[in-house]
C-alpha positions as a printed NumPy array, in Angstrom:
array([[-48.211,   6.083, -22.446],
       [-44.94 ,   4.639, -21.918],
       [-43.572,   1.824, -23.65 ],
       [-41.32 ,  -0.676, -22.412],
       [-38.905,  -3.139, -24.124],
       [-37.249,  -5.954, -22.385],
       [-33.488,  -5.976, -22.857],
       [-31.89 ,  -9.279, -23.477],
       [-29.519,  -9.793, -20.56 ],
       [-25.457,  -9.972, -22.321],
       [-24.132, -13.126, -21.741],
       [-20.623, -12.49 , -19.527],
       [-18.19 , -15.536, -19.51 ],
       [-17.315, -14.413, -15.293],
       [-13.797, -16.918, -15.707],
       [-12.342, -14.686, -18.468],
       [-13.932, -12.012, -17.29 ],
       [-11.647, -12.907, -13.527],
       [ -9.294, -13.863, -15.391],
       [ -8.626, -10.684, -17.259],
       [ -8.591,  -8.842, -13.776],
       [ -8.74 ,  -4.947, -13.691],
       [ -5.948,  -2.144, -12.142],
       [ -5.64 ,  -2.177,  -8.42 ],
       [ -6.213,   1.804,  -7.579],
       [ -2.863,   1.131,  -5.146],
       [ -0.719,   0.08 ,  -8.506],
       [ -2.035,   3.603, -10.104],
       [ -1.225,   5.568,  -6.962],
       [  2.056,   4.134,  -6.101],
       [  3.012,   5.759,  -9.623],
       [  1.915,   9.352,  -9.167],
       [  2.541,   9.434,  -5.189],
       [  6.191,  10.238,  -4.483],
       [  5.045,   9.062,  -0.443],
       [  3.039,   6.154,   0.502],
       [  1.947,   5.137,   3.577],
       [  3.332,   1.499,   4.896],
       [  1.448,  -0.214,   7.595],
       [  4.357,  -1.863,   9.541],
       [  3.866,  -4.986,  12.351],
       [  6.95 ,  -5.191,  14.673],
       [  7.009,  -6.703,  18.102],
       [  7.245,  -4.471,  21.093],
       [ 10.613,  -5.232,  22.199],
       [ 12.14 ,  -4.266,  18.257],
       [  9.658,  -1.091,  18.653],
       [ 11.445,  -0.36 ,  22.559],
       [ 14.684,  -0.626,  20.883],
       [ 14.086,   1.319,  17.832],
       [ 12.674,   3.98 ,  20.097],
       [ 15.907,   3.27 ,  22.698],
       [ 18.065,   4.217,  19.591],
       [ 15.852,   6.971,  18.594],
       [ 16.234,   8.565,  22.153],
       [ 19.665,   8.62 ,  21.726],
       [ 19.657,  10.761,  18.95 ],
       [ 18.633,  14.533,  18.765],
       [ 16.76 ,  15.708,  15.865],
       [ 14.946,  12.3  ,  14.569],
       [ 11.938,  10.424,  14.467],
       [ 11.029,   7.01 ,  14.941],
       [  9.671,   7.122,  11.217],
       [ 12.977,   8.764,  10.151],
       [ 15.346,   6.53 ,  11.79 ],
       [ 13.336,   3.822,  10.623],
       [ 13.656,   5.077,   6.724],
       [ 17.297,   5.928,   7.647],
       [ 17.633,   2.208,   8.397],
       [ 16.061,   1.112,   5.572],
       [ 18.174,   3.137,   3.387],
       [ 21.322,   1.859,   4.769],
       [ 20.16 ,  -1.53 ,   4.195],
       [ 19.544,  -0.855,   0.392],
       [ 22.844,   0.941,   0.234],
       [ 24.465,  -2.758,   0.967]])
């Protein structure tokens, strides 16, 4: 025969609780990933002449002319 005791349900005060938050799996991620993947919106005429520029060049991607660019921009 099995017997069964009711638990008494722990009181959680939720606002404190939200309050306190918790770590965002991204924030642990972006700390142990050298890489990341970035979602990026551009229009298509900046994405024709990004690709205009990149056809002018031999040996590059869109996604490294695109970091190229953003490392000249940090360089400033």
């Amino acid at each position: 025969m099995v017997v069964r005791k009711q638990m008494e349900k722990e009181k959680v005060d939720v606002d404190s609780l939200i309050d306190q938050g918790a770590k965002v799996k991204a924030d642990e991620q972006l700390s142990t990933k050298q890489w990341v993947i970035v979602n990026l919106r551009i229009s298509t005429a900046m994405l024709k002449e990004v690709d205009d520029a990149v056809g002018n060049r031999v040996g590059i991607t869109r996604t490294g002319w695109i970091l190229e660019a953003i490392h000249e921009k940090l360089k400033e």
